[in-house]
C-alpha positions as CSV (number, residue, x, y, z in Angstrom):
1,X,0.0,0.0,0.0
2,X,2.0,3.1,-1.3
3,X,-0.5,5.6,0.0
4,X,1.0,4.7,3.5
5,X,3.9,6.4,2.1
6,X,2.6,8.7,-0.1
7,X,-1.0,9.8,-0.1
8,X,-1.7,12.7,2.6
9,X,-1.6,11.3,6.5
10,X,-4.9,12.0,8.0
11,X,-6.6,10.8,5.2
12,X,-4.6,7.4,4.6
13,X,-5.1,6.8,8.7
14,X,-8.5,7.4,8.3
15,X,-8.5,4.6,5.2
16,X,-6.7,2.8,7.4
17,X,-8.8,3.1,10.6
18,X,-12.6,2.4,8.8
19,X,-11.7,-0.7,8.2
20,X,-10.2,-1.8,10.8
21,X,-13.2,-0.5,13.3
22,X,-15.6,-2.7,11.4
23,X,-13.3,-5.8,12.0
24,X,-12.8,-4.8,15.6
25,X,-16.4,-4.7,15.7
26,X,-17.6,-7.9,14.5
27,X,-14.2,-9.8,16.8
28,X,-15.9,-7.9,19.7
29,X,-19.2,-8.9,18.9
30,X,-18.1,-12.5,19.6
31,X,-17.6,-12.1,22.9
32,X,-20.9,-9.3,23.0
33,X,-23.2,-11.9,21.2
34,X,-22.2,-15.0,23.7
35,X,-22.6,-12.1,26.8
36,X,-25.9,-11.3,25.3
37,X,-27.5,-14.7,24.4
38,X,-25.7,-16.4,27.9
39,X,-27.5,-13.3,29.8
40,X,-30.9,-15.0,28.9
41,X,-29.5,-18.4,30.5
42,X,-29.4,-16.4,34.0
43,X,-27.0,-14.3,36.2
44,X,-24.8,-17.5,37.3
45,X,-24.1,-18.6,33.6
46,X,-23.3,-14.9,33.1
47,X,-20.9,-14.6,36.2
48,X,-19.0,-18.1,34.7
49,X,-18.6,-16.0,31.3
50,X,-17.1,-13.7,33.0
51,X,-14.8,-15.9,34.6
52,X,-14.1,-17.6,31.7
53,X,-13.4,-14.3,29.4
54,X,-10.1,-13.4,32.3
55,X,-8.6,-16.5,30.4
56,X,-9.5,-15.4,26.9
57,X,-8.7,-11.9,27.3
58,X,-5.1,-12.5,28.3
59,X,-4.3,-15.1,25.6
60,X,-5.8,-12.8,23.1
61,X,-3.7,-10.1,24.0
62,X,-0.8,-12.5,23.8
63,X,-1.5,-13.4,20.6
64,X,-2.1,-9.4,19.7
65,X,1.2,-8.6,21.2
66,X,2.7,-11.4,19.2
67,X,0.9,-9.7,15.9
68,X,2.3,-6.3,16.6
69,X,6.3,-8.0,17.0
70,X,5.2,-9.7,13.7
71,X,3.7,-6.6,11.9
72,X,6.7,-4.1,13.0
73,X,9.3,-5.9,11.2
74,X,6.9,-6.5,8.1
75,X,6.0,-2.7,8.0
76,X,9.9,-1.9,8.0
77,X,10.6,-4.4,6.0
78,X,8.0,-3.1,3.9
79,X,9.1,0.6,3.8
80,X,12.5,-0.3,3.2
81,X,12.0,-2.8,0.4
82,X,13.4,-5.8,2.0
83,X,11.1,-8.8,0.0
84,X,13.1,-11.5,1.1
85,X,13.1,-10.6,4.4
86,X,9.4,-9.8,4.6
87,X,8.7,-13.8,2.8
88,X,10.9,-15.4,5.1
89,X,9.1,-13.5,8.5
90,X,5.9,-14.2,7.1
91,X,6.5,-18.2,7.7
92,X,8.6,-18.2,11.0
93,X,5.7,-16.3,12.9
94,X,3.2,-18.0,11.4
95,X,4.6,-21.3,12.6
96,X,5.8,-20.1,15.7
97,X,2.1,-19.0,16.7
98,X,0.6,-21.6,16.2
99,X,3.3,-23.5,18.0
100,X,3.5,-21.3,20.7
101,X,-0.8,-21.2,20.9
102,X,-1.0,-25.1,20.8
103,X,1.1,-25.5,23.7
104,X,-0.8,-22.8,26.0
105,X,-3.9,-23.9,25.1
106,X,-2.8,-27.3,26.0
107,X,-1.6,-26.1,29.6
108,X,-5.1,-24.1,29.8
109,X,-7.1,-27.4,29.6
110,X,-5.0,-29.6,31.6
111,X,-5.1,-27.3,34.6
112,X,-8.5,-25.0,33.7
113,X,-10.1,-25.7,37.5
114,X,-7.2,-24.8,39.0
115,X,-6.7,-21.6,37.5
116,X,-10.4,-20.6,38.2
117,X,-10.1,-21.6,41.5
118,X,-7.4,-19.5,42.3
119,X,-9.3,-16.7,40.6
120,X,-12.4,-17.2,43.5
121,X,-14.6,-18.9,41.1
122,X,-17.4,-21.1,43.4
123,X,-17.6,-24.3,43.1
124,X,-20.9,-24.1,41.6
125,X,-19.5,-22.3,38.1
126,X,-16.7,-24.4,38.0
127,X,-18.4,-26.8,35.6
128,X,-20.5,-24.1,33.4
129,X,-16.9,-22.5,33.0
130,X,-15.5,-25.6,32.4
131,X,-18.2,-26.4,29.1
132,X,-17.6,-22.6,27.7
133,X,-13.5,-22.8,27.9
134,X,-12.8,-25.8,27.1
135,X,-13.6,-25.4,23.4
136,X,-12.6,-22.0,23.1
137,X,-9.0,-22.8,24.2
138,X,-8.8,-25.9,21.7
139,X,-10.1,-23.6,19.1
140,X,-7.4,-20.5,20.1
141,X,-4.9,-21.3,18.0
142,X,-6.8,-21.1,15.0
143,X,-7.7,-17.3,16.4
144,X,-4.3,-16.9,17.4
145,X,-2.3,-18.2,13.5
146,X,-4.9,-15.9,11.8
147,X,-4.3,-12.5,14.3
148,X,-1.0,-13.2,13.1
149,X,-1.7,-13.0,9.6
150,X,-4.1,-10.3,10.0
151,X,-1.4,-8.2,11.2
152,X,1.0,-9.5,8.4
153,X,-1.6,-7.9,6.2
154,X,-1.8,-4.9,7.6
155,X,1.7,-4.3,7.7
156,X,2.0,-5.0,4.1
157,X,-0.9,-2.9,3.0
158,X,-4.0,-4.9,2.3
159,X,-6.0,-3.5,5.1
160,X,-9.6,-3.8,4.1
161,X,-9.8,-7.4,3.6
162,X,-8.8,-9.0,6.7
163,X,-11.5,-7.1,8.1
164,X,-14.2,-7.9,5.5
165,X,-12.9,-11.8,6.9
166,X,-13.6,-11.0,10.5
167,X,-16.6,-9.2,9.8
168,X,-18.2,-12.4,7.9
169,X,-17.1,-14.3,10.6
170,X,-18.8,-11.9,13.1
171,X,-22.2,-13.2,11.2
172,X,-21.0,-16.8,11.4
173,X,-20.9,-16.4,15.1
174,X,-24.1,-14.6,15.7
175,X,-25.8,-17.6,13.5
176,X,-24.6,-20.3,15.4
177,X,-24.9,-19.0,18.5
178,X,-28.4,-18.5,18.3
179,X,-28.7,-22.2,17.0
180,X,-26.3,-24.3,19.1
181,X,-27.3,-22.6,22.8
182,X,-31.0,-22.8,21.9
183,X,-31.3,-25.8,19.6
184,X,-32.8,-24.0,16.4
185,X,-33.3,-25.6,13.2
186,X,-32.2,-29.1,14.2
187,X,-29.0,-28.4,15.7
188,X,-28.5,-29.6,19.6
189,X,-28.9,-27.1,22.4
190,X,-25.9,-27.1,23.9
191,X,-26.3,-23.9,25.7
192,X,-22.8,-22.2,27.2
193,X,-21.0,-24.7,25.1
194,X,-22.7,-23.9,22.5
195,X,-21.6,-20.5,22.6
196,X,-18.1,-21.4,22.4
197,X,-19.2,-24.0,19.6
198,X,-19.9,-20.8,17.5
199,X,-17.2,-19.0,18.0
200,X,-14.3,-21.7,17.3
201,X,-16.2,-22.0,14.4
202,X,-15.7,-18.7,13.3
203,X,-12.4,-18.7,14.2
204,X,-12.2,-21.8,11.6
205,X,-13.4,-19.1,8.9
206,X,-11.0,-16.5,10.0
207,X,-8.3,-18.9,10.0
208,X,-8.9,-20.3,6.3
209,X,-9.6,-16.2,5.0
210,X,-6.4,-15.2,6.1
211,X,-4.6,-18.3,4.7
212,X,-6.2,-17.2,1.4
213,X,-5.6,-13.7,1.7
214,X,-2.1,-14.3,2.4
215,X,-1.3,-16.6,-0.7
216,X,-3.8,-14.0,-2.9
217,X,-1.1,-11.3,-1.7
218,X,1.6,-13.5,-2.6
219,X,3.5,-13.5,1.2
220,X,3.6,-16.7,1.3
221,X,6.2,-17.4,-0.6
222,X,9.6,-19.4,0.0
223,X,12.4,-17.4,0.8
224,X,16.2,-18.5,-0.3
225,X,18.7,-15.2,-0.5
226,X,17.3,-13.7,2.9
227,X,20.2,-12.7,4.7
228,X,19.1,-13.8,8.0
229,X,18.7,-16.8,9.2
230,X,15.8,-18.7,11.0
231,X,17.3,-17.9,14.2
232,X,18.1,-14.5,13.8
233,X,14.4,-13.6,13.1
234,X,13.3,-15.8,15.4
235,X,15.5,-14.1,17.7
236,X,14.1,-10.6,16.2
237,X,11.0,-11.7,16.5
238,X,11.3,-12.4,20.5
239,X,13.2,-8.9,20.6
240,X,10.4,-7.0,19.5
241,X,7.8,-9.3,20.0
242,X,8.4,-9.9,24.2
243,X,7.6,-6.4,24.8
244,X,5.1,-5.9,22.8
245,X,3.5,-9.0,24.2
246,X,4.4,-8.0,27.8
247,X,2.2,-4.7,26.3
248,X,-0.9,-6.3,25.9
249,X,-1.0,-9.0,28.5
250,X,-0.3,-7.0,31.5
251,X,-3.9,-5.2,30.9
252,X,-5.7,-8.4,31.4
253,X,-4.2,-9.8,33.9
254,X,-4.9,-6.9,36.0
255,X,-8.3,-7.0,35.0
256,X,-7.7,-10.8,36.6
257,X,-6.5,-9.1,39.6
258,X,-9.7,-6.9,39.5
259,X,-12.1,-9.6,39.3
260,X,-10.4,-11.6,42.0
261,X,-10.7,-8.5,44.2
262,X,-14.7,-8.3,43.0
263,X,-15.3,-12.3,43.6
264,X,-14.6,-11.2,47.1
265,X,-17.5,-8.5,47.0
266,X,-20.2,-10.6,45.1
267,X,-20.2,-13.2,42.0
268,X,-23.1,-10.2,40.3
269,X,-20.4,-7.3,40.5
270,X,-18.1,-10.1,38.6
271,X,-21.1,-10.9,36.2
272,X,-21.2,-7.0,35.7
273,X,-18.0,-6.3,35.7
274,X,-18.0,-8.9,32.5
275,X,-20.8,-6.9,30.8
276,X,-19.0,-3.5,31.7
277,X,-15.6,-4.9,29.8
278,X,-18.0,-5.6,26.1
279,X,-19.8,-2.5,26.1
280,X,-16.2,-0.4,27.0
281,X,-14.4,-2.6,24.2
282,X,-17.6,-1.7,21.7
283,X,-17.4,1.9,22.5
284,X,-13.4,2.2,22.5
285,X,-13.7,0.4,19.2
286,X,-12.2,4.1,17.5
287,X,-9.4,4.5,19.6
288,X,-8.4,1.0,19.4
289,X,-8.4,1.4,15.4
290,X,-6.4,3.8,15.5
291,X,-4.0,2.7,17.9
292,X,-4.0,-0.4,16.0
293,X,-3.6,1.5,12.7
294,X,-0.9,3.7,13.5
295,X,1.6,1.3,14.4
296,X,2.3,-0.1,10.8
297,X,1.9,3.4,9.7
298,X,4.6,4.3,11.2
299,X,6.8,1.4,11.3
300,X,7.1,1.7,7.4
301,X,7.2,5.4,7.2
302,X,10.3,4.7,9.7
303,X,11.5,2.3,7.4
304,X,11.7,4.8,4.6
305,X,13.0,7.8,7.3
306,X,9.6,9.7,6.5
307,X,9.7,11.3,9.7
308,X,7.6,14.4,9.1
309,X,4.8,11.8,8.0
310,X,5.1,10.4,11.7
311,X,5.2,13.6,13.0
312,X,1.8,13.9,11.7
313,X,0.6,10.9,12.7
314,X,1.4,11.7,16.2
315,X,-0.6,14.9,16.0
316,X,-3.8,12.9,14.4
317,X,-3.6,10.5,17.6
318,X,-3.3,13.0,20.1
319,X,-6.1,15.2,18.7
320,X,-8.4,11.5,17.7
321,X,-7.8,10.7,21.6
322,X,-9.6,13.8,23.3
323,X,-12.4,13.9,20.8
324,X,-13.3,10.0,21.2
325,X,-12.9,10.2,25.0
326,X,-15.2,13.1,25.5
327,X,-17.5,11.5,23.1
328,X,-17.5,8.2,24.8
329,X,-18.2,9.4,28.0
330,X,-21.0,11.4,26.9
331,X,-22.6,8.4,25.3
332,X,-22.3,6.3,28.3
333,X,-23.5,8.9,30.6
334,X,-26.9,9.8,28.2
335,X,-27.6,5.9,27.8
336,X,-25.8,3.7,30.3
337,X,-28.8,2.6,32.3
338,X,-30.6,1.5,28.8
339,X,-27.2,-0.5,28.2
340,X,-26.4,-2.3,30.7
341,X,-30.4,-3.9,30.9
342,X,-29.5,-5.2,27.5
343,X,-27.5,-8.2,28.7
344,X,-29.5,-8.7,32.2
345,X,-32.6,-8.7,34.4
346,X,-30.9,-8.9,37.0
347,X,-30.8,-5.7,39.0
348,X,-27.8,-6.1,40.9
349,X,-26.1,-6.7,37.9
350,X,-27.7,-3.5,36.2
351,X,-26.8,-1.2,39.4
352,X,-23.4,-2.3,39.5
353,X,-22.3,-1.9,35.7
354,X,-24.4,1.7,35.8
355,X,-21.7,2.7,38.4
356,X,-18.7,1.4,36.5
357,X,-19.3,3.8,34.0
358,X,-20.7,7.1,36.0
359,X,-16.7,6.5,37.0
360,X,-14.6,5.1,34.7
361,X,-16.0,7.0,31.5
362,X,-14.5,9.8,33.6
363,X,-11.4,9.0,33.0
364,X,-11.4,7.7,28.7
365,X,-9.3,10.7,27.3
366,X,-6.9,9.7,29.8
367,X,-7.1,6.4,28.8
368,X,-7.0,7.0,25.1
369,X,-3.4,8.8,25.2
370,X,-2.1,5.9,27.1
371,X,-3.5,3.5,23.9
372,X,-2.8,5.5,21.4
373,X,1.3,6.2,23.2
374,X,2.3,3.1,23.5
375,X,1.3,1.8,20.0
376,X,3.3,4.9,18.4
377,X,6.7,4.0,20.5
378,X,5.8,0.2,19.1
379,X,6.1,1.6,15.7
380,X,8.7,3.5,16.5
381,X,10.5,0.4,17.8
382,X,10.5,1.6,21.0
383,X,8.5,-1.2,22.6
384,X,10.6,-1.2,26.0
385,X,9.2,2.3,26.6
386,X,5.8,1.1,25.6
387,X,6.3,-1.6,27.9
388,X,7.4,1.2,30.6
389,X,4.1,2.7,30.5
390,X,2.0,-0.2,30.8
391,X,4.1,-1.5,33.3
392,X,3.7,1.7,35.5
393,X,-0.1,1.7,34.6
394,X,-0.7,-1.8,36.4
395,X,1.6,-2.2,39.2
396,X,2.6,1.1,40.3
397,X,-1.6,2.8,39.6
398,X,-4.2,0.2,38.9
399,X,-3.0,-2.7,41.4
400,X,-2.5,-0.4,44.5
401,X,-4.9,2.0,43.8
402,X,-8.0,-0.6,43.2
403,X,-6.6,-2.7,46.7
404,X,-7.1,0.6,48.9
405,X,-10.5,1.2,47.0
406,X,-11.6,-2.2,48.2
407,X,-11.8,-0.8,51.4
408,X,-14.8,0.9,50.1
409,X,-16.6,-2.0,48.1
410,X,-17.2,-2.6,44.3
411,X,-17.5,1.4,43.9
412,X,-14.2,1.9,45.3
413,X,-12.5,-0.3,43.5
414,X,-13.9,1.2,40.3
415,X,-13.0,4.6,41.7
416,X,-9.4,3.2,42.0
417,X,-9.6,1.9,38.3
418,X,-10.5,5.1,37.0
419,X,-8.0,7.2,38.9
420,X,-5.4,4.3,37.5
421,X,-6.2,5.5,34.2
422,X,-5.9,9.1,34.6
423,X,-2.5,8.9,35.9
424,X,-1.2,6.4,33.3
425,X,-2.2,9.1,30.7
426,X,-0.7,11.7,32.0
427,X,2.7,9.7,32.4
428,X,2.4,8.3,28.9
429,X,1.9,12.1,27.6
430,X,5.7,13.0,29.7
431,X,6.9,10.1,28.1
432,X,5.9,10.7,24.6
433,X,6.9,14.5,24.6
434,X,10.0,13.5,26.1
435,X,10.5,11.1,23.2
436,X,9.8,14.0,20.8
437,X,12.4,15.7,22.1
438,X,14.7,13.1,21.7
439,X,13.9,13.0,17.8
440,X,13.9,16.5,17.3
441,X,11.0,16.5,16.0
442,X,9.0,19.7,14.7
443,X,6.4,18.8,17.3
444,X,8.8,20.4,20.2
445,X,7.1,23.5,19.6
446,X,3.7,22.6,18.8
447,X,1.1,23.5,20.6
448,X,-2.0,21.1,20.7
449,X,-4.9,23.0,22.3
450,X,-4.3,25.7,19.9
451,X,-4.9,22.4,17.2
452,X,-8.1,21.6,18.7
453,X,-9.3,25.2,18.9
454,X,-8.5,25.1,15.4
455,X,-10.1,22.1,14.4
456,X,-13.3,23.7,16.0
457,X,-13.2,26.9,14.3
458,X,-12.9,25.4,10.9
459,X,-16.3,23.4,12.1
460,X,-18.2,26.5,12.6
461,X,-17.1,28.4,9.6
462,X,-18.6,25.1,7.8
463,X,-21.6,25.5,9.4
């Protein structure tokens, strides 16, 4: 994709971005669909989804930090016109995924009860969680092989497809989730497992597209003159791929750490801290995008030492992140009630996601600039400083700051959570301007409220 390099920024990110949103948005709505139909089953089979979902959060972002290793040394690769080398990385992470994904979900099977037990799952949702899991960690590395193409893609260019796969396979699930947990049109009802039925078996469909899309795009292809040897990328790919996957995996295992410290409350604030975690993803689909788009972009504008095209790119984030926060919160705050009845009856479960977001929306913009900061030092190759940040988000706010709001119940905790996310903004904005200054940039002397006030006046002259 030469526009990467070529065509105006904004409007190649925003190319980029549409895209992915509507991919985000139909992987989402796998977990949204199973929250939603599950709901109907009761509270308790709701509470074991959310149980179950701890697991499936932190393998995905594994497996998403793993893609973002992959797709920065494609997008440089890319920008600096290295084939061989792109052909050759294309195979080792693809094999090393699902290698790496088989064994995992191996351990996750073998020792599933005691890892829910040690998260303060009862007794009693041991064996619902047991019939949702199961499945979907036999069926992860089929998710996992094809995150890691989809981010091959990307990185090369061909960013509309992949999504156009996941959002078929949004429809696939939504199908046969209906069927298999309610036993329409012949087919067993196999309730929670048949949730998780429906989803490996769109992740079956999103494993086979990408396979296609990547022979289509001629990636797969052996490599013979690359100068670097299976070791060495392997070894390149562990460089850049540990942090990154340190990144993404620390975020959900602190959102373990939250809902052990809400088991300890009640098994509903669990269930609605489940429910809380879909709608956010669904609503943070536009930061995500970007965040997710912006990494390649600048990864291969890097590669070709573009860097007033980065410095641009920066801008676009910075500005994307306080428009979608304050929009976000506004949403939730007009409609929350009406949204969190969607998944539920139950009114404990209501009243306690309604007060996750009266707080945490709070706190969004925040949370955007830490998203959007680390995924521009990933494409920047700076992924220990990503990792900086989201280390310092976790253990040093969200960890000690959600234990002392315990003290105060399942509002304090999500009071500590909120005020977690704040600070981890603010800290990932010093680190990024500190950065700038490092690379000289032209954005030393920028000045970005004057940006947005700008942006606004050019609105109302429109008008």
């Amino acid at each position: 994709m030469t526009e990467i390099l070529t065509e105006k920024t904004t409007k190649v990110l925003f190319k980029m971005t549409l895209p992915i949103s509507l991919g985000m948005l139909s992987t989402f709505l796998f977990q949204v669909i199973d929250t939603y139909f599950i709901g109907k089953l009761g509270a308790n089979n709701l509470a074991a989804l959310s149980f179950s979902s701890t697991i499936y959060f932190v393998l995905v972002s594994l497996y998403i930090g793993l893609s973002i290793g992959v797709s920065i040394i494609i997008g440089k690769a890319v920008g600096a016109g290295e084939q061989e080398k792109l052909y050759k990385t294309v195979w080792v992470s693809s094999l090393l995924t699902l290698l790496v994904s088989s064994l995992l979900s191996i351990v996750g099977v073998i020792f599933m009860d005691e890892i829910f037990s040690v998260l303060g799952a009862p007794g009693n949702l041991l064996n619902p969680i047991s019939l949702y899991t199961q499945p979907i960690l036999m069926g992860m590395p089929l998710l996992a092989t094809a995150m890691t193409a989809s981010g091959i893609l990307r990185a090369s260019g061909n960013i509309t497809m992949p999504e156009v796969i996941m959002g078929i396979a949004g429809v696939i699930n939504l199908v046969f989730d209906y069927a298999l947990i309610f036993g329409k049109w012949g087919l067993p009802e196999l309730g929670m497992q048949g949730a998780a039925y429906a989803t490996v078996l769109s992740w079956f469909f999103v494993f086979v597209g990408m396979g296609v899309l990547l022979v289509k795009d001629r990636l797969f292809q052996l490599s013979t003159n690359a100068r670097e040897s299976v070791q060495e990328l392997v070894k390149e790919i562990v460089t850049l791929g540990l942090p990154t996957i340190a990144t993404q995996i620390i975020g959900p295992f602190t959102m373990m750490f939250l809902t052990y410290l809400l088991a300890k409350e009640s098994a509903m604030a669990v269930a609605a801290f489940g429910v809380s975690g879909r709608i956010e993803m669904l609503l943070l689909i536009g930061v995500l995008a970007i965040s997710t788009a912006i990494t390649p972009f600048i990864a291969q504008n890097s590669g070709a030492k573009l860097y007033q095209r980065i410095d641009e790119a920066i801008v676009f984030a910075g500005k994307a992140s306080i428009y979608l926060g304050v929009l976000i919160a506004i949403i939730l705050y007009v409609f929350i009630d009406a949204f969190a009845g969607i998944f539920t009856e139950d009114s404990q479960v209501i009243d306690f996601t309604s007060s996750y977001f009266y707080i945490v929306s709070l706190s969004y913009v925040s949370y955007a600039f830490y998203l959007v900061t680390t995924s521009i030092l990933n494409g920047l190759q700076k992924t220990g400083k990503s990792l900086k940040i989201t280390v310092m988000k976790s253990f040093l706010f969200a960890v000690p700051l959600t234990i002392a709001g315990s003290y105060w119940g399942v509002i304090g905790i999500f009071s500590g959570l909120a005020i977690s996310n704040v600070l981890s903004g603010v800290y990932a904005m010093n680190v990024m301007r500190q950065e700038i200054k490092n690379m000289k940039s032209s954005l030393v002397e920028s000045n970005i409220s004057k940006d947005i006030l700008s942006d606004f006046t050019s609105i109302i002259k429109r008008k």
